[in-house]
N, C-alpha and C positions, 0 to 999 in steps of 0.2 A: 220912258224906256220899259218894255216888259220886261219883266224876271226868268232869267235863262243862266243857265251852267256853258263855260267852255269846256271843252276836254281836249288836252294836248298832252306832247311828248315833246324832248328838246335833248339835247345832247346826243345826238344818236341814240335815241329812244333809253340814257341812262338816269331820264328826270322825268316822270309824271306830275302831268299838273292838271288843277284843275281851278277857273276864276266865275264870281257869281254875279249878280244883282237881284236883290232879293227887296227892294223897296215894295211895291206893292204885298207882297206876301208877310210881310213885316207890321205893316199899315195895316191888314184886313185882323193879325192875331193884336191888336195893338185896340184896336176899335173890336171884337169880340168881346175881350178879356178885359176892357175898359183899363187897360193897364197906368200906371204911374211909370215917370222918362225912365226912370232907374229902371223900373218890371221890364218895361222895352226894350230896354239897349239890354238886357241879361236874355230876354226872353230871345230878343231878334238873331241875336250871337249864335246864341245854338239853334235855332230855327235854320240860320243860314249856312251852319257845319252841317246840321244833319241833313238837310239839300245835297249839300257836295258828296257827303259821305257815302248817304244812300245811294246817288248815282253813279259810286266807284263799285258799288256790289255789283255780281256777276250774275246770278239768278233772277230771273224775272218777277220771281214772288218773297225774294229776299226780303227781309225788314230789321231795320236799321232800330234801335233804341236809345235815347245819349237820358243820362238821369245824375241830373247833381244836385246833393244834401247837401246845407250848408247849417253853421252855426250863426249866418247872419239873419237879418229879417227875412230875407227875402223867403227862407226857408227853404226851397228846395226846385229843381226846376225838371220838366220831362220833354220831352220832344222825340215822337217817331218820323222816320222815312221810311217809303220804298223805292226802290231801284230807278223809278220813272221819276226821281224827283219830286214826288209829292210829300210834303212833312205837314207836322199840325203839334200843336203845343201848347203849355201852360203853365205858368208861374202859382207858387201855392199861395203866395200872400201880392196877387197883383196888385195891392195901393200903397207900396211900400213907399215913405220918403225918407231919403237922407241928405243931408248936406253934401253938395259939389265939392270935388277936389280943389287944392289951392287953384291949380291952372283951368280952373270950369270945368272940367269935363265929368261927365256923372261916374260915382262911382261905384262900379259893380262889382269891382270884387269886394267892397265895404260892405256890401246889399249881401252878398253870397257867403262870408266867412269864411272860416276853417272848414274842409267837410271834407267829401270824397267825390270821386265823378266812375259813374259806372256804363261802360258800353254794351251792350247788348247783340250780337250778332246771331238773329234768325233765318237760318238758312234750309229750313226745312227737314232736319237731322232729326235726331231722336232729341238731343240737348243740345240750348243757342251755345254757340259761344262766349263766356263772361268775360269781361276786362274792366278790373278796378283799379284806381291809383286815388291817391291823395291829391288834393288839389294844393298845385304849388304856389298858385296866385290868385284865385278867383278870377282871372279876367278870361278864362275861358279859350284864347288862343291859347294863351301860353300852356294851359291844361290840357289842352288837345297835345300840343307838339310834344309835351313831354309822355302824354299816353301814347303815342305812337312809337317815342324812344323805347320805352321801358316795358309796352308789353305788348308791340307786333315788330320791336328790332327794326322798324323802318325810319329813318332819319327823315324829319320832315321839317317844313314850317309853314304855320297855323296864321292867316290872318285873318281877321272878322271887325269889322265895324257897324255902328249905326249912330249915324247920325238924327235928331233932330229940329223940329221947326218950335218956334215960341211957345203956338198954340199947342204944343204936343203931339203933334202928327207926325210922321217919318218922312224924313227928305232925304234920306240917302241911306244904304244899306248893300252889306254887299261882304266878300272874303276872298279870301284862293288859299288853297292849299297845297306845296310843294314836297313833292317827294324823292328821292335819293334812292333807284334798284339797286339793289347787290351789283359792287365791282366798279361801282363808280370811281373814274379818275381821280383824284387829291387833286391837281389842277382845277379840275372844273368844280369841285367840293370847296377849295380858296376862293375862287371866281365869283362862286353864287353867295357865299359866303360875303364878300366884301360889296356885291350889289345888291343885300339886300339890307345891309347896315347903312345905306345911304338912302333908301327908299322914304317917302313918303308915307303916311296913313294910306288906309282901302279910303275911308270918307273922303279925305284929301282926296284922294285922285277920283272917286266917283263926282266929288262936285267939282272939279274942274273937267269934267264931261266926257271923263273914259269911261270907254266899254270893259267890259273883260277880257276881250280881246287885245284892248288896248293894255290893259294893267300886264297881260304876261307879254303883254311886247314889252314893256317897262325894263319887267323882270329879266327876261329868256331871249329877247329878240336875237343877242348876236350867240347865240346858245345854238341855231340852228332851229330855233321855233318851228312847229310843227302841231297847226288846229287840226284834231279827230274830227269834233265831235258838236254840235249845240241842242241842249235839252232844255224844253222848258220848265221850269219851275214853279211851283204854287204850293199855296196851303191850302191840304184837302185832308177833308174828314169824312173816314166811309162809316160814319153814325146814320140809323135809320131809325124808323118808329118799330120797325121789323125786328133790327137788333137788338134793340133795349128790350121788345118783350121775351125777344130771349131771355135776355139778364134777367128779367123781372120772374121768369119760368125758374131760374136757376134759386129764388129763395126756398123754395120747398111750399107741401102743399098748404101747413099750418101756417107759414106768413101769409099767401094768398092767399085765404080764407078769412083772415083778420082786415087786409087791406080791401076784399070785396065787398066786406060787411061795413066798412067804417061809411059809406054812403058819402065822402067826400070825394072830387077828382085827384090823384095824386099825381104828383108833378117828378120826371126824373130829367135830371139834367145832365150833358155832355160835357167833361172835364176839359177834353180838348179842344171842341167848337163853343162851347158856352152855349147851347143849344137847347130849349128846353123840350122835353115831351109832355103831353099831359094826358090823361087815362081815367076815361069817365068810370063809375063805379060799374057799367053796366059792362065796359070793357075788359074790366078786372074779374066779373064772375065768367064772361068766357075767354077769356085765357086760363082761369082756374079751369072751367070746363075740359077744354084743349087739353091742360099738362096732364088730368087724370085719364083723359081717354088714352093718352101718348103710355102712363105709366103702365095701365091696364096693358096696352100694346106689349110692353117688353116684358110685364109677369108671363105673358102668352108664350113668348119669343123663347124664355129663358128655360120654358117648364118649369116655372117655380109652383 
């Protein structure tokens, strides 16, 4: 099954929702990051909120940021979206191991700790939007649902799984996240409320072979269910060899002068794709070239 977003409405449009499968995109940052099951199931989790997330934003160039520090090993995790669905991501200490929970299941809020979880909303403003809360559990749903309580006032609920295989490769992956507009009936607020206390896991029902569509039928069906929308999903990284020399322009001119002289290749690598660049020495004296003609450019510009 390819990896795609539902996007629906239910209750006379007083329940947005939205359901994923994010297995592949899960698997490709899983095999980058060469990650351990714990890095995965942490890393997959928010990979597969910040999917959903991003394609709740409304700007075309919007961009999404979800960032949580922890006091466990795992240490810390990052993961961007934009609006089309594309996210990319990365755990700070991808070979973490911990011992399984009593009932097997890996556990990631053990991997994550105490810490905080920070949202990021870029919407093209002068300044993103911040939203910080404390993390209530590490397991990352439940931190979502509660960031959504306490600092966008919308009553929600978060689910995210990842399931997988022996070998360590992803067999199931997937979330939905429901939402509560303003004015919602108390009726249908008990309703949802008591069908979703009897639910199944996301994994549970992605391995017995529901779609997303199927999962909010689970949920919403006699809700008056109502599919918007189907976006495809991936993990994409707009790293280039182009962009990095930007960055590499941004040390100033005394570090690139030292790094063209050192007559070795120097290697810069992508945090998010695990991507490496490499930049023969002959590359590094003209980009040094480049940034001093660019400088000279703006002394000109500025009448200095």
């Amino acid at each position: 099954m390819e990896d795609y977003i539902i996007k629906a409405a239910a209750a006379d449009y007083q329940i947005r929702a939205c359901a994923a499968t994010t297995r592949e995109l899960v698997e490709f940052a899983r095999s980058a990051h060469n990650t351990s099951p714990v890095a995965t199931a942490a890393l997959g989790r928010l990979l597969t909120a910040g999917a959903m997330m991003g394609s709740m934003m409304k700007g075309e160039d919007d961009l999404l940021t979800l960032k949580i520090e922890g006091t466990g090993p795992i240490g810390g995790i990052v993961v961007t979206a934009d609006s089309h669905a594309g996210v990319k991501g990365y755990v700070y200490n991808p070979e973490v191991l911990i011992h399984a929970k009593k009932n097997g299941k890996l556990d990631v809020s053990g991997a994550i700790g105490a810490g905080m979880l920070q949202v990021i909303q870029d919407s093209g403003l002068k300044e993103p939007y911040v939203g910080q809360i404390a993390l209530v559990s590490g397991e990352i749903a439940e931190d979502l649902t509660y960031y959504y309580a306490t600092s966008e006032q919308t009553p929600s609920s978060v689910a995210l799984g990842v399931l997988m295989n022996r070998e360590n490769t992803v067999r199931q992956a997937g979330g939905f996240i429901l939402q509560l507009l303003p004015g919602t009936d108390e009726a249908v607020i008990d309703r949802l409320e008591e069908r979703l206390a009897g639910m199944e896991s996301v994994t549970q029902m992605l391995e017995g072979g529901m779609t997303p569509e199927d999962i909010l039928g689970r949920v919403l069906g006699d809700f008056g269910l109502e599919i918007l929308e189907k976006i495809p999903a991936r993990f994409h990284c707009n790293c280039s060899k182009h962009r990095v020399e930007k960055a590499i322009v941004s040390l100033g001119e005394k570090d690139l002068r030292e790094l063209s002289q050192a007559g070795e290749p120097i290697e810069v690598n992508c945090h998010f794709c695990n991507t490496n660049y490499t930049f023969t020495p002959q590359e590094m004296r003209d980009i040094l070239a480049r940034s001093g003609k660019a400088a000279a450019k703006d002394v000109l510009h500025t009448g200095a």
